[in-house]
C-alpha positions in Angstrom: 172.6 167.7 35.1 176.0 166.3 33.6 177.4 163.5 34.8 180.9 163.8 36.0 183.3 161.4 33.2 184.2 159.0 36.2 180.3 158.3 36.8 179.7 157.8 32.4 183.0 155.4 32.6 181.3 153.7 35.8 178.1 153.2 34.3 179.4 152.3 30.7 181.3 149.3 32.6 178.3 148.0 34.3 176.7 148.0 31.1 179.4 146.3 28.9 179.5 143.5 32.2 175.8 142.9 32.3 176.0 142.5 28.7 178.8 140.0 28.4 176.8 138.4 31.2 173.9 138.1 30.0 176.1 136.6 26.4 177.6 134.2 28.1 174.5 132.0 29.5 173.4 132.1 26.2 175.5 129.6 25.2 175.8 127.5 28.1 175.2 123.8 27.6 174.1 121.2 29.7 174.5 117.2 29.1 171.6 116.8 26.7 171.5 120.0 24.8 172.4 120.7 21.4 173.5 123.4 19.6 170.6 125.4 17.5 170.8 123.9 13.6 172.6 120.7 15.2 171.1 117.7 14.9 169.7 116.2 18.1 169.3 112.6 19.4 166.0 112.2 16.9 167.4 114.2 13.9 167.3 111.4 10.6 171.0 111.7 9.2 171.6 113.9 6.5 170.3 112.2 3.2 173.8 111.3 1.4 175.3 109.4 4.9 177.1 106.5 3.2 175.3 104.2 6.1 172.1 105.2 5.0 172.0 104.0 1.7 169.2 104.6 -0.7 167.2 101.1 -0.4 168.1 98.2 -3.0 166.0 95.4 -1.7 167.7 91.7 -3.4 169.8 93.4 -6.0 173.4 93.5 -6.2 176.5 91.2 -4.5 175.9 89.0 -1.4 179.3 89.1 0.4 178.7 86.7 3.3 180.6 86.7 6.7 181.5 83.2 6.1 183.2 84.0 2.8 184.7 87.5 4.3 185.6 87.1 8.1 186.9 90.4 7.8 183.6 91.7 7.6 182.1 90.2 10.3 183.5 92.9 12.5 183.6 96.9 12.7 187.2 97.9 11.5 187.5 95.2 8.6 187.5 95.4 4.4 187.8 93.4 1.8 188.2 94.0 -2.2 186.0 92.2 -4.1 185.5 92.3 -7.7 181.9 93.6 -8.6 180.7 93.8 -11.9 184.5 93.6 -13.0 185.5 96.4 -11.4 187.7 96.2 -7.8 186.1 97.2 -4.9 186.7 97.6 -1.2 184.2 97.1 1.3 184.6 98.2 4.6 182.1 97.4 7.9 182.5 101.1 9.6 180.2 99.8 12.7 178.0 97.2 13.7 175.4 98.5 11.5 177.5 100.5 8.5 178.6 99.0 5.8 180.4 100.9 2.7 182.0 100.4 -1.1 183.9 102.3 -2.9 186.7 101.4 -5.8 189.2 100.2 -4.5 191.7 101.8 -7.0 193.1 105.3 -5.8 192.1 107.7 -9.0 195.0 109.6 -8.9 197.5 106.6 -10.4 195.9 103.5 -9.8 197.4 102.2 -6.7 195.2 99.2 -4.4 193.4 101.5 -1.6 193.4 100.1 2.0 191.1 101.1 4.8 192.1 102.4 8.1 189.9 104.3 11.2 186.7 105.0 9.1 188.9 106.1 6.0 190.2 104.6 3.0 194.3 105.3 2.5 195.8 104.8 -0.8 199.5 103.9 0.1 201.3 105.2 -2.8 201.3 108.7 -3.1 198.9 109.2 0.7 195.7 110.1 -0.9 192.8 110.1 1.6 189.2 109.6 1.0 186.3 109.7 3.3 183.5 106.5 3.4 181.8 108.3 0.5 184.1 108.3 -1.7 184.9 112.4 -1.7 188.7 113.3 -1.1 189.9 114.6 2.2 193.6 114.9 1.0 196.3 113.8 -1.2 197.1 114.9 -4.9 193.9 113.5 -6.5 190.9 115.8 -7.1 188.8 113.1 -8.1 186.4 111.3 -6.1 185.7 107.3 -5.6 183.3 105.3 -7.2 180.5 104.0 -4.9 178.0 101.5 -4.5 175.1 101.3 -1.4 176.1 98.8 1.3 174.0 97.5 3.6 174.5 94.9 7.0 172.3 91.9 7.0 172.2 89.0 9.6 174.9 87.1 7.6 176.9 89.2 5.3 176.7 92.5 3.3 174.6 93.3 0.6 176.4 95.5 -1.8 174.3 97.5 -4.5 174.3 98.1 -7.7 176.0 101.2 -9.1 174.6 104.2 -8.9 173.9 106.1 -12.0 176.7 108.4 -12.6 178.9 106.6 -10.2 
C-alpha cells in the first residue's frame, strides 16, 4: 500500500526532528568538557608558546626585579639593551615572561606593551608575545629571545638562531 502524501510529509518531519535531536546533544557541554581536538586541563601547550621557552639554563641577561620594578608584576615591560640590540621585555603573568625587539620593523619606532601585546605607536602596528604580526602595515615579524621567571628577576636567553 501507498501512503497518502499527508502521512510521507508526517513521517518525513518526525524523522528530520529526531535527527536534529539527536544533533543537538552531541554537542552539549557541561562545566568540565572540552571540545574534541581541544586541549584539556592536562594537554602540554603547543611547543612554540612564548611562555614555554626552549630551556637555556645560566646563559643569557639576568634582569633582576630590583633593577626592573616593572617586572616584578604581570602587566609590566622594560627595554633593555641585549647584546646591543633594544629589547622589551614584558612579564605576561606570574609565571610568563617574554622579549622581543623592541623596534617596530616596519619604520623603526620604540614598541610599548599593552594587554598581553606589544603596540608600536607610530603607525599602530600590532604584534602578539611571539613576535608574529596581528595587524598594522608591517609584514615582518619581531626578533625574539626565550624568557624565563625566576625567584628574583628574569632570565632572558640568548638569540635564537635565525632570530
Amino acid at each position: 500500500m501507498i501512503p497518502s502524501r499527508r502521512r510521507f510529509l508526517a513521517q518525513g518531519a518526525c524523522a528530520a526532528a529526531c535527527t536534529l535531536a539527536a544533533c543537538a546533544g552531541a554537542g552539549a557541554t557541561r562545566p568540565g568538557d572540552t571540545a574534541p581536538g581541544a586541549p584539556g586541563p592536562d594537554t602540554p601547550p603547543p611547543p612554540d608558546d612564548p611562555c614555554v621557552p626552549a630551556p637555556f639554563g645560566d646563559a643569557g641577561d639576568f634582569l633582576s626585579f630590583e633593577a626592573h620594578p616593572a617586572l616584578s608584576a604581570a602587566g609590566g615591560s622594560v627595554e633593555v639593551s641585549l647584546g646591543g640590540a633594544a629589547f622589551r621585555v614584558a612579564r605576561v603573568t606570574a609565571d610568563c615572561a617574554v622579549a622581543v625587539s623592541a623596534v617596530c620593523t616596519h619604520q623603526g619606532c620604540a614598541l610599548g606593551y599593552d594587554a598581553g601585546r606589544f603596540v608600536c605607536p607610530c603607525h599602530g602596528a600590532l604584534f602578539d608575545l611571539d613576535g608574529s604580526v596581528l595587524g598594522g602595515p608591517t609584514p615582518i615579524p619581531l626578533a625574539t629571545r626565550p624568557a624565563v621567571v625566576e625567584a628574583a628577576g628574569i632570565r632572558v636567553g640568548p638569540a635564537a638562531a635565525g632570530r
